[in-house]
Structures are given as C-alpha cells and as structure tokens.
C-alpha positions, 0 to 999 in steps of 0.5 A: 500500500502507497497510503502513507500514514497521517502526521500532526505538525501541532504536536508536541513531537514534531514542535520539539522537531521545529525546534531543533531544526531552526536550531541548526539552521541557526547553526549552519548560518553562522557555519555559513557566515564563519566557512562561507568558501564550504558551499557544497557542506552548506547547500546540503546542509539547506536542503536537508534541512528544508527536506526535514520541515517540508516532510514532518509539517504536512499532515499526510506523508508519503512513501516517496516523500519520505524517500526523498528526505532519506535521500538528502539525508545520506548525501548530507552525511556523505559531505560530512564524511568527505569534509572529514576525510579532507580536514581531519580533526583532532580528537584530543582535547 
C-alpha cells in the first residue's frame, strides 16, 4: 500500500522537531557566515534541512516523500564524511 500514514505538525513531537531544526539552521548560518568558501557542506546542509520541515509539517506523508528526505539525508552525511576525510580533526582535547 502507497497510503502513507497521517502526521500532526501541532504536536508536541514534531514542535520539539521545529525546534531543533531552526536550531541548526541557526547553526549552519553562522557555519555559513564563519566557512562561507564550504558551499557544497552548506547547500546540503539547506536542503536537508528544508527536506526535514517540508516532510514532518504536512499532515499526510508519503512513501516517496519520505524517500526523498532519506535521500538528502545520506548525501548530507556523505559531505560530512568527505569534509572529514579532507580536514581531519583532532580528537584530543
């Protein structure tokens, strides 16, 4: 079945889920502002992000709604783990 399931963009759940997106889009804004020469990190990082509250703020979603937003959300981690194979980080404090 393609019927989807129905989500409530007013609870609770998905208030929290507004929440911690505008946080890390506030984030990513000053990642932008501080790292504005990283622009294929910062594009995914937008589309992620606009792919998320599109998704988790209609009432029905569906599978290939749902599909597309997994799909942004790998490539999203494949730039991250490019970014780290590039510039690795120190891991001591």
């Amino acid at each position: 079945s393609n019927h989807g399931w129905v989500n409530d963009p007013t609870s609770a759940v998905n208030l929290q889920l507004n929440e911690l997106i505008e946080h890390i889009a506030t984030f990513a804004l000053n990642y932008k502002i501080k790292y504005n020469e990283d622009n294929k990190l910062i594009a995914q990082i937008d589309e992620y992000l606009d792919d998320t509250f599109m998704l988790f703020s209609s009432y029905g979603i569906n599978t290939q709604d749902l599909q597309k937003w997994r799909k942004s959300g790998n490539r999203l981690f494949r730039c991250f783990v490019n970014a780290t194979r590039a510039n690795p980080v120190s891991l001591s404090c």
